[in-house]
VOGU-3710 file (C-alpha; in Angstrom, 3 decimals, decimal comma):
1> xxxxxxxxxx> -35,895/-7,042/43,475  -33,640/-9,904/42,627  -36,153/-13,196/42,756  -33,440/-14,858/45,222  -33,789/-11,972/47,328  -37,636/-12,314/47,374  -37,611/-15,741/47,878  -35,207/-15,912/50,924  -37,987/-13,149/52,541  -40,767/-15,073/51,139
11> xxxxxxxxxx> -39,513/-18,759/52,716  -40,624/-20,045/56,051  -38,431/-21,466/59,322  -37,533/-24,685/57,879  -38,226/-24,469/54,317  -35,230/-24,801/52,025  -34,525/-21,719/49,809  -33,021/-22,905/46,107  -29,746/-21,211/44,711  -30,416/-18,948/41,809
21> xxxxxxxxxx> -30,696/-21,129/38,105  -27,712/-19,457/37,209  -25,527/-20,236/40,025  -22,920/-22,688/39,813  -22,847/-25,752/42,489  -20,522/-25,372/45,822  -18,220/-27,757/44,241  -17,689/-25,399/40,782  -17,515/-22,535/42,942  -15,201/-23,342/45,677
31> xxxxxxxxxx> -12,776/-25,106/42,684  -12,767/-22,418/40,896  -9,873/-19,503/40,259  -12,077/-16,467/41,701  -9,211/-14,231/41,109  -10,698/-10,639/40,127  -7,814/-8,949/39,009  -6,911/-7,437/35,424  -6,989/-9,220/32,400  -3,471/-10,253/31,411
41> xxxxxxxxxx> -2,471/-11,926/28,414  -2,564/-15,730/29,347  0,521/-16,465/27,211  2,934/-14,349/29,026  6,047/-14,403/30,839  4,277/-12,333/33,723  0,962/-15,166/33,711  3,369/-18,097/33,882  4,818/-16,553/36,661  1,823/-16,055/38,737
51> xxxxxxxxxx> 0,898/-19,739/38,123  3,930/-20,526/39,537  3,612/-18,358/42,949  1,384/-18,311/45,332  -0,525/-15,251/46,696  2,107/-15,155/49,667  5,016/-15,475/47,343  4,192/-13,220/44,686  3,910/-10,494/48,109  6,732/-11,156/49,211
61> xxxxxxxxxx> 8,283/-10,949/45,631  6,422/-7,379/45,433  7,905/-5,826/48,775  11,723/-7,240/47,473  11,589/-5,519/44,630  10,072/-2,127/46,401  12,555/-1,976/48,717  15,211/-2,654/46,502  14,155/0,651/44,406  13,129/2,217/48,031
71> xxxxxxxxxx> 16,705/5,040/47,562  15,273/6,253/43,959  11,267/6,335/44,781  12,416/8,247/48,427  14,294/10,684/45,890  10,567/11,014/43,331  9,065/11,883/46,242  11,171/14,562/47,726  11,920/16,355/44,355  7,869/16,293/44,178
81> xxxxxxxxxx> 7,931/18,154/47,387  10,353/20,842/46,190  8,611/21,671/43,031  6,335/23,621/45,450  3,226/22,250/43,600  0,651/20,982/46,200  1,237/16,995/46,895  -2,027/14,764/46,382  -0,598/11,017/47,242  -2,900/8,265/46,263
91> xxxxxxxxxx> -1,778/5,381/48,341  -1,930/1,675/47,119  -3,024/2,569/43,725  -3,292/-0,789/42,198  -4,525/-0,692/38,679  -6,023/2,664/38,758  -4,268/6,046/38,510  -5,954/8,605/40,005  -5,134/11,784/36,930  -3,335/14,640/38,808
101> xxxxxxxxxx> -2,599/12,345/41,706  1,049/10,610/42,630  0,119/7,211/42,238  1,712/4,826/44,693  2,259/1,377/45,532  3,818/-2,491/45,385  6,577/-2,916/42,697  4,677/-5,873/40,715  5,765/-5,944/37,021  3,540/-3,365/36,761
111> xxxxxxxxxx> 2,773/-3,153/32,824  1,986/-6,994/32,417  -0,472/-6,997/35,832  -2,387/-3,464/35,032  -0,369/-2,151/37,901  1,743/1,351/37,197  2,409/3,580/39,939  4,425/6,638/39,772  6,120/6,148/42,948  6,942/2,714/44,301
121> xxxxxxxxxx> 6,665/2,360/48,318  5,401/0,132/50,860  3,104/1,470/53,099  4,240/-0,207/56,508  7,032/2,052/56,146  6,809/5,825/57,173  6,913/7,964/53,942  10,077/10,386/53,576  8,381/13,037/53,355  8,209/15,978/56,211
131> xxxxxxxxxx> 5,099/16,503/58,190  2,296/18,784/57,082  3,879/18,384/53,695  0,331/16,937/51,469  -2,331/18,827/50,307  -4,653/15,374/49,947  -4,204/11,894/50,844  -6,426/8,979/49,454  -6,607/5,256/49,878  -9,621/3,122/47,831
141> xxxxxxxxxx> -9,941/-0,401/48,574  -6,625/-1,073/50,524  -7,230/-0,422/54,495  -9,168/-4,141/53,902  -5,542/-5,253/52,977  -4,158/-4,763/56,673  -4,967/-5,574/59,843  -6,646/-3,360/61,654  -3,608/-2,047/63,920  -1,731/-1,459/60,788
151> xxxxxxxxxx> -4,494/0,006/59,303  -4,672/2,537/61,870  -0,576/2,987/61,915  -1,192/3,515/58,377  -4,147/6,686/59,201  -2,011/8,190/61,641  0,718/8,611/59,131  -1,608/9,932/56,878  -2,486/12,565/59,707  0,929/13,344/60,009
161> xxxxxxxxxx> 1,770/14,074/56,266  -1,068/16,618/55,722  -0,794/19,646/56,014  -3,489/22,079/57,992  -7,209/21,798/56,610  -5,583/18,839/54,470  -8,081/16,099/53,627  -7,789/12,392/53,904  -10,465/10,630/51,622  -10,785/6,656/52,312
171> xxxxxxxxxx> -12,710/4,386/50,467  -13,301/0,694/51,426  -15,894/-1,968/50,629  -19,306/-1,019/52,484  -19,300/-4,171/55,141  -21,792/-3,038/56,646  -24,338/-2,454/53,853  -23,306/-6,176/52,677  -24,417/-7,741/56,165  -27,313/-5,188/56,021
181> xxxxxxxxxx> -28,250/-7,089/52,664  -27,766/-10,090/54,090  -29,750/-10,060/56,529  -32,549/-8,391/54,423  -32,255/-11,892/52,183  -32,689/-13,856/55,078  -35,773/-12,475/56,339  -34,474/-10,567/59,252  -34,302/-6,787/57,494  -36,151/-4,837/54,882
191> xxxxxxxxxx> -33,321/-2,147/53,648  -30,555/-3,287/51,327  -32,493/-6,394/50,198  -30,790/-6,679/46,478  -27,369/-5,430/47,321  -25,839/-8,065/48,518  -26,910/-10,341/44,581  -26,790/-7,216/42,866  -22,845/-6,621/43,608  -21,876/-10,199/43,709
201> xxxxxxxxxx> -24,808/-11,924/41,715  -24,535/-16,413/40,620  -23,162/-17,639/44,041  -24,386/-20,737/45,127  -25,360/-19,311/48,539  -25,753/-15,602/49,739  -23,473/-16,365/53,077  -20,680/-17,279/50,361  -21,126/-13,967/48,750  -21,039/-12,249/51,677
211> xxxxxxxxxx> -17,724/-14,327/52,822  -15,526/-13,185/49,302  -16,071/-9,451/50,871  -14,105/-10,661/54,167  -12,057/-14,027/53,134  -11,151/-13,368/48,985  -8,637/-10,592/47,386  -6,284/-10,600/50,019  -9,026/-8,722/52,685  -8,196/-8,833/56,249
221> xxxxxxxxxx> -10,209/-6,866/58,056  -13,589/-5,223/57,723  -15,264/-1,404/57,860  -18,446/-0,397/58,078  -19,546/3,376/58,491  -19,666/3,441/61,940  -15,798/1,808/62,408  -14,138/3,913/59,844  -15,541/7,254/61,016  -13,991/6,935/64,602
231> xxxxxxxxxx> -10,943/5,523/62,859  -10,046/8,927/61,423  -11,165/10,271/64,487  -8,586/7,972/66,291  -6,204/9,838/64,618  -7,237/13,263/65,105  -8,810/14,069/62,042  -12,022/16,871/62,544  -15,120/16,911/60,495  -15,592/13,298/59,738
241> xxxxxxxxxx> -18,423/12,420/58,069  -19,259/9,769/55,322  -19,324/10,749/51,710  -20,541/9,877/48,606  -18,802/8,791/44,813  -17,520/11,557/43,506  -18,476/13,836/46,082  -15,275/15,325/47,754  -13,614/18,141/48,998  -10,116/16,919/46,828
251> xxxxxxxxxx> -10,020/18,100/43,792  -9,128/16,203/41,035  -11,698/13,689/42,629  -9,868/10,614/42,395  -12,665/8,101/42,958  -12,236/5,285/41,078  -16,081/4,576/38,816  -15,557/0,688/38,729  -15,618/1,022/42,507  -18,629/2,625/43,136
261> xxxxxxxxxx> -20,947/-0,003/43,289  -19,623/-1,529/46,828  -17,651/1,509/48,092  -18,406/3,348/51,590  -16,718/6,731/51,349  -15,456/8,554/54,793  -13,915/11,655/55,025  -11,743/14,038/57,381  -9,721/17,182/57,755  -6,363/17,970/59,400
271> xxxx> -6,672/19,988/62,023  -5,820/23,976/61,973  -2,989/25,011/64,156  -4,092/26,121/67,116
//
């Protein structure tokens, strides 16, 4: 077990508990550029550009550009759906894309960011495609990017797209296995202990780690197993149940490996026609 971890258990009501050696001090941490994204070449056109913009600004640059190319991406998606091939959407791809999957999301100058999609779409918007038209629908590591009322706009128009005994597959970062952990390093829990350091190891403080998994990357809301499960139920989805990496009824799995660490996994099945 991580020796912060057994410290923090170890460490009495009023005793102070010392950051790990190889932490850096609040100050360092909270100046510094915690951005997590790909590696870009620093010396770019694209790099200068981000320096330039803001988070805000570089979104709102994204969703110009998507829905500027929205009449051409609308006409991918429906000459996907007459091939007669079975549709497996992967929705707000970002830098990984899922093989056998259509890959969608942002417009971003997507070669210079790590960001490539095959279709381009933004998913506030209702997809053009007809109901009960996808075979497979999956979304890693993007409900956290909407509030929670749009996140759930977003599952019921997943619900509409598939078709009968189509599956939905999300995959999120496991909130509550992270307060779990946290509470483990402060004494109050036994399970989870070293999750919390092991997934986001040299903060100064474990309450800061466990902040970057709600506050940092653009995260606005929160899922644990309990909340996503009766979020697919909200939208009518049958057999719900959590899941495990790479363990899936969709097939090719399209689990991304460098999320596996932090990912909770839920699953759910259209409904057959009565």
């Amino acid at each position: 077990m991580d020796k912060t971890v057994v410290a923090r258990q170890m460490a009495r009501v009023g005793e102070p508990v010392a950051a790990p050696a190889s932490a850096p001090d609040l100050r360092t941490y909270l100046g510094a550029d915690r951005f997590t994204g790909p590696t870009i070449d620093s010396s770019g056109l694209a790099t200068q550009l981000r320096q330039l913009l803001g988070p805000w600004a570089r979104h709102a640059l994204k969703v110009a550009g998507t829905r500027l190319v929205a009449p051409w991406s609308a006409r991918q998606l429906r000459r996907a759906h007459g091939s007669g091939r079975p549709l497996l959407l992967n929705l707000g791809s970002g830098t990984y894309n899922a093989p056998g999957w259509i890959n969608i999301d942002l417009w971003g100058m997507h070669s210079a960011w790590g960001v490539d999609p095959d279709v381009l779409w933004d998913l506030r918007k209702p997809l053009p495609l007809p109901d009960g038209s996808v075979s497979g629908v999956f979304m890693e590591h993007v409900l956290e990017h909407l509030p929670a009322p749009v996140g759930l706009a977003a599952i019921d128009e997943c619900a509409r797209l598939l078709a009968p005994g189509g599956v939905l597959r999300i995959s999120v970062p496991d909130f509550g296995r992270y307060a779990r952990s946290y509470a483990a390093g402060s004494g109050l829990a036994a399970d989870d202990a070293d999750f919390l350091v092991r997934q986001r190891p040299d903060r100064p403080t474990t309450l800061l780690a466990l902040a970057e998994v709600v506050y940092d990357h653009g995260h606005v809301s929160i899922w644990d197993a309990q909340t996503l499960t009766e979020l697919l139920r909200c939208a009518g989805l049958t057999a719900v149940a959590e899941s495990a990496y790479g363990r899936t009824r969709l097939f090719p799995v399209p689990d991304n490996p460098d999320r596996q660490g932090e990912s909770l996994y839920v699953e759910g099945v259209a409904p057959q026609h009565s």
